[in-house]
C-alpha positions in Angstrom: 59.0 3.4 -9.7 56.0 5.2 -10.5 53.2 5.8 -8.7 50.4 4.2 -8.7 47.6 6.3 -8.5 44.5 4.9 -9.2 43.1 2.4 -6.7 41.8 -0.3 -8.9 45.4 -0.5 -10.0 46.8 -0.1 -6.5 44.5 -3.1 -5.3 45.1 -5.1 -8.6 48.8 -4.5 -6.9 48.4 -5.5 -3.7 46.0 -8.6 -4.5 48.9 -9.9 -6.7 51.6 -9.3 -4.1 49.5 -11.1 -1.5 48.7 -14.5 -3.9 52.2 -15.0 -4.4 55.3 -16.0 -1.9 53.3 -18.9 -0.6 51.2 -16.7 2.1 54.1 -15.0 3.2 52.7 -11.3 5.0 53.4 -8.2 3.1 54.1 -5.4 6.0 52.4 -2.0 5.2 55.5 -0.4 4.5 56.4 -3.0 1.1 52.8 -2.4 0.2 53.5 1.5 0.4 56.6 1.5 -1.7 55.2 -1.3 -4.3 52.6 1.2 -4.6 54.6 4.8 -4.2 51.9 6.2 -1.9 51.8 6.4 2.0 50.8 3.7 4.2 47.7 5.3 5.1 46.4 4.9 1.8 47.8 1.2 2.2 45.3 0.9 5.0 42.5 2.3 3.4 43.1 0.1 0.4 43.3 -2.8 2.9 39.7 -1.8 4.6 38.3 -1.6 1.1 39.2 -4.7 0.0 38.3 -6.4 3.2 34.9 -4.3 3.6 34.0 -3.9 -0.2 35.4 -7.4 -1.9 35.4 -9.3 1.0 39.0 -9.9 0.2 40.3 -12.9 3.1 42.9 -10.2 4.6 44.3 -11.6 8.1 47.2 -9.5 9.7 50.3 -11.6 11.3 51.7 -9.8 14.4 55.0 -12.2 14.0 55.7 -11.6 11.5 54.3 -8.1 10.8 52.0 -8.2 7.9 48.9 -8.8 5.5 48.3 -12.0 4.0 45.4 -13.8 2.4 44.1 -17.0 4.3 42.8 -18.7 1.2 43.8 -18.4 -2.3 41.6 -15.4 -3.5 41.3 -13.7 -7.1 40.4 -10.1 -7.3 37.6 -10.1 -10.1 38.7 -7.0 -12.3 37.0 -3.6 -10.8 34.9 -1.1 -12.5 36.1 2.0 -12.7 32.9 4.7 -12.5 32.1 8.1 -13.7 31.0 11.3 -11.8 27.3 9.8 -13.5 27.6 6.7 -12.0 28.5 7.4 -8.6 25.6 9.5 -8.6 23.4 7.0 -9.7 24.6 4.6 -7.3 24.1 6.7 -4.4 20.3 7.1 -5.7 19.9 3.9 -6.2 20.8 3.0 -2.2 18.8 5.6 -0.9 16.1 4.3 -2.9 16.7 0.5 -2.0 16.9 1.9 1.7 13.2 3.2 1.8 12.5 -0.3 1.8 14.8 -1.7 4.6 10.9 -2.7 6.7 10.4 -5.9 4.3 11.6 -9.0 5.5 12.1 -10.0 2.1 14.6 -7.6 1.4 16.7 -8.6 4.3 19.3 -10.8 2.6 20.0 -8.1 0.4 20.4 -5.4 3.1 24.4 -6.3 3.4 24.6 -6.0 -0.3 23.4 -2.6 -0.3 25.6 -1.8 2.6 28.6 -3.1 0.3 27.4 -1.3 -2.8 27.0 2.0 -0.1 30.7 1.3 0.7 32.2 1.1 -2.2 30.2 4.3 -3.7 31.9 6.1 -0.2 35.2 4.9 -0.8 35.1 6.4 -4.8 34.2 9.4 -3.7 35.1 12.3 -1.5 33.0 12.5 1.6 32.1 15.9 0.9 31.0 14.3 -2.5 28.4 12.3 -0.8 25.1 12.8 -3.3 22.7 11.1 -1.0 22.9 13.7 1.4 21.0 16.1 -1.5 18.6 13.7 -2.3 15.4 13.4 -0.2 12.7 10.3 -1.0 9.3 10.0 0.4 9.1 8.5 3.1 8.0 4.4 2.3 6.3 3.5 5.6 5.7 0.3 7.3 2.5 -1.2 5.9 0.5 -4.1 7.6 0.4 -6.7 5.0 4.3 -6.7 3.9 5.5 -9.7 6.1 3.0 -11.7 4.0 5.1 -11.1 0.2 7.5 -13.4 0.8 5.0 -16.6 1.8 3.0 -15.8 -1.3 6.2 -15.6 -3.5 7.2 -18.8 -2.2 4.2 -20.2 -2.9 4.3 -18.5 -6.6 7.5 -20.2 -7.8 6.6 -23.6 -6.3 3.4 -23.4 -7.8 1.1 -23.9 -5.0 -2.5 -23.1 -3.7 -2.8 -20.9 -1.0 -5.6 -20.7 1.7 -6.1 -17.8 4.0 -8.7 -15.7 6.0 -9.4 -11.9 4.3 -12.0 -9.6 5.6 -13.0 -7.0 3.1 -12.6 -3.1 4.0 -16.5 -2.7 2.6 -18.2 -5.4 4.6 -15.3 -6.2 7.2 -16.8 -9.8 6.8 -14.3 -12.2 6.8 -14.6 -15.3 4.4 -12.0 -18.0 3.6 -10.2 -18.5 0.3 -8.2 -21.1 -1.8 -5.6 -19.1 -4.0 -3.3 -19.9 -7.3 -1.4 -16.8 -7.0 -0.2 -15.4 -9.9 1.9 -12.2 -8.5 2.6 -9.9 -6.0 2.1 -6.1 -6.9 2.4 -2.9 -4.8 0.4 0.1 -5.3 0.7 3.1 -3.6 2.6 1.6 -0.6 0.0 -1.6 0.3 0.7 -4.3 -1.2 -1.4 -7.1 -3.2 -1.6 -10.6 -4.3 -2.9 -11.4 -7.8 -4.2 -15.3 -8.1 -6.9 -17.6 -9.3 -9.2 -17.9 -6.5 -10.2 -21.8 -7.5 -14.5 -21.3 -5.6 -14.9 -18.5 -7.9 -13.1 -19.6 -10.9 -12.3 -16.4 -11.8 -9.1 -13.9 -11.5 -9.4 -11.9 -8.2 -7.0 -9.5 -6.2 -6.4 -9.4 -2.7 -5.0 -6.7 0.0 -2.1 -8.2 2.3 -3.0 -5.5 4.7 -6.6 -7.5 5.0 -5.3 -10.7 5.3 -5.2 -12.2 9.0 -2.1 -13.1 10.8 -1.8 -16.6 11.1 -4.0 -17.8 8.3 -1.7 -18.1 5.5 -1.3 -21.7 4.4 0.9 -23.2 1.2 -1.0 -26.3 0.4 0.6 -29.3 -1.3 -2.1 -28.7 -3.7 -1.2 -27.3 -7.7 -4.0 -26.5 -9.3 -4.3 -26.1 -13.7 -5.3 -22.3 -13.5 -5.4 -20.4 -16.8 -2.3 -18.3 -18.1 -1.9 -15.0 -16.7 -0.2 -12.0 -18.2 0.2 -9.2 -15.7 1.6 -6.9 -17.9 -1.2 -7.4 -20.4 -3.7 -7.3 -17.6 -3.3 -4.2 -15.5 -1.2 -2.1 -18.3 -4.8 -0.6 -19.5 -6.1 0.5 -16.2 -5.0 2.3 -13.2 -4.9 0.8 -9.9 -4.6 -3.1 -8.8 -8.4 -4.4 -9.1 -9.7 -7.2 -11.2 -11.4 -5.9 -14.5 -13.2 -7.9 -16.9 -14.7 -4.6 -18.7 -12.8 -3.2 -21.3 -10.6 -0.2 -21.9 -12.9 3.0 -23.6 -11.6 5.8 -25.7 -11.6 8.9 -22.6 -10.6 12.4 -23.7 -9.5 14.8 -21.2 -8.6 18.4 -21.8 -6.1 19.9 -19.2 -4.9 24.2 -18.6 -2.1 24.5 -20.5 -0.2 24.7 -16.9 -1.4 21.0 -16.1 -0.8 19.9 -19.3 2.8 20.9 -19.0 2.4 18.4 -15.9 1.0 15.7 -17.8 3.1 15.5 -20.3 6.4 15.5 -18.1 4.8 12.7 -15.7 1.7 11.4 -16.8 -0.2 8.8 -15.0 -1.3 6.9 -17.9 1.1 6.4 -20.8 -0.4 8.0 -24.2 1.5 8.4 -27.5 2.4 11.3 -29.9 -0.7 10.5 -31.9 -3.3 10.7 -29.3 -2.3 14.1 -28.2 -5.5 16.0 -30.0 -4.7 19.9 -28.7 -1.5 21.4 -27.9 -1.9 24.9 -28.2 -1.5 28.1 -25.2 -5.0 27.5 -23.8 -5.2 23.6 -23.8 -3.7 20.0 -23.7 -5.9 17.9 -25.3 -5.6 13.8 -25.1 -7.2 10.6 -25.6 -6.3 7.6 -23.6 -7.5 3.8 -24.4 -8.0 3.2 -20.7 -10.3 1.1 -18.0 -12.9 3.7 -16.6 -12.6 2.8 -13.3 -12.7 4.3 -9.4 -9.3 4.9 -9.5 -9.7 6.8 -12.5 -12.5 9.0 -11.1 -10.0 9.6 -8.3 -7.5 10.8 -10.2 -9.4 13.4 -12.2 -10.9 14.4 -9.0 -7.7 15.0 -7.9 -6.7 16.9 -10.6 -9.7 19.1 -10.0 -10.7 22.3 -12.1 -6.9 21.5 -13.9 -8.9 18.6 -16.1 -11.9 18.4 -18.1 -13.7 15.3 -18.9 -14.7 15.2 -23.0 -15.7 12.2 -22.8 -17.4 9.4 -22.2 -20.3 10.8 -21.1 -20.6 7.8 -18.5 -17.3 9.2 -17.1 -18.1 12.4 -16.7 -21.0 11.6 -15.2 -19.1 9.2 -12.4 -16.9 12.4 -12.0 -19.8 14.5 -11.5 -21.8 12.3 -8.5 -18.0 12.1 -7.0 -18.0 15.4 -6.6 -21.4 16.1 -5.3 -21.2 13.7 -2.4 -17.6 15.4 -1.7 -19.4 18.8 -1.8 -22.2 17.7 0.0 -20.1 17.2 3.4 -19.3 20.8 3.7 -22.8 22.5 3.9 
């Protein structure tokens, strides 16, 4: 008999032995020479179909054996490279950093599965995670609200709630048709109609009060949103009704070596202006906005400003007051 040495075709083995004879258990040792390998590999095979397909394994002490309690069907299994593994153990480290929101908690024992059977492909000493370290995704106040607004987005519902403003820190009341949720730089935000000022408006979870959330049995005609279309010519999450201007920025060849590998505003071939050793010059159809004045500043004596002048001159008065705390 050969061996069988792959493990999808081990389990495909043992699934088939265990459908068949009316329920009858299969003792370790029939599983080990249907297979040709030891009964510890048996085991493991066992756990893994038990842990990873939630296979209906039961073990009979009389008599000894493995049998399935319900007819089950082993879907047929994927068999991944060196690439994939890798990509899957990114993937749950990534879906990890955000283990904090409630809304991800029915898909917490997915992950664990999908963790499992990545562990089981691979050699322990294989374990890729283990090289690969995230920033850290903290808690943010605000998060336990994303799940009442999304219930209220796909059953199309107005919203009321309580928000005080980090400006003012007056607190006013408002009726909602959210649109969508969005997260930006770890806080999180609802996008909506806000029906008193009849006009598109965004709103900081983190600001929201405990308690005040309420999905009203009220729909409400709002106009048709497009949030791709609306926030894919601006950086940040506020509401813009100005827009986007022709800005051209001239970065250090260094930076612009930067840019170009991870830009934070998408440009194409034909807007790059300058490429030479001294300078990386680009025009972007964007929103001039605070969160673009922040950026730059950011960027500091890496970026010039070409233009608009109004830009420049935003970037300019940033600056100063920045300057003019350290006497």
């Amino acid at each position: 008999m050969p061996v069988v040495k792959n493990r999808e075709d081990r389990l495909q083995a043992i699934n088939s032995r265990l459908n068949r004879w009316g329920g009858q258990p299969a003792t370790t040792e029939e599983l080990a020479r249907l297979c040709a390998v030891a009964q510890s590999t048996i085991k493991q095979d066992i756990a893994y179909l038990k842990d990873v397909h939630d296979a209906p394994i039961a073990y009979s002490r009389n008599p000894n054996g493995y049998y399935y309690t319900r007819p089950f069907n082993l879907a047929a299994s994927i068999t991944f490279t060196d690439k994939d593994l890798t990509a899957l153990h990114a993937a749950v480290a990534t879906l990890n950093q955000y283990q904090h929101l409630h809304l991800f908690d029915d898909l917490r024992g997915t992950v664990d599965k999908i963790d499992k059977a990545v562990r089981f492909r691979t050699n322990p000493a294989d374990d890729f995670g283990q090289y690969i370290l995230f920033e850290s995704v903290p808690f943010v106040k605000g998060s336990q609200h994303v799940e009442v607004f999304l219930q209220a987005i796909h059953a199309q519902r107005v919203v009321t709630f309580a928000h005080e403003r980090f400006d003012t820190e007056v607190t006013k009341a408002h009726r909602l048709f959210p649109y969508v949720i969005k997260e930006h730089r770890n806080r999180w935000y609802v996008v909506g109609w806000q029906l008193d000022y009849g006009e598109v408006r965004v709103f900081g979870l983190d600001r929201i009060l405990d308690g005040s959330i309420q999905i009203t049995g009220e729909s409400y005609d709002a106009p048709p949103f497009d949030a791709n279309l609306y926030f894919h010519k601006a950086l940040g999450v506020a509401a813009y009704d100005n827009p986007p201007e022709e800005v051209v920025l001239s970065f250090t060849r260094s930076q612009g070596l930067h840019f170009r590998a991870q830009p934070f505003y998408p440009f194409r071939k034909e807007d790059i202006l300058a490429d030479t050793d001294d300078e990386f010059r680009v025009k972007l159809s964007i929103i001039v906005n605070k969160e673009l004045v922040y950026e730059l500043a950011r960027l500091g004596h890496s970026v010039k400003v070409i233009s608009p002048a109004t830009l420049v001159q935003q970037l300019i008065e940033f600056l100063k007051r920045a300057i003019a705390q350290y006497p």
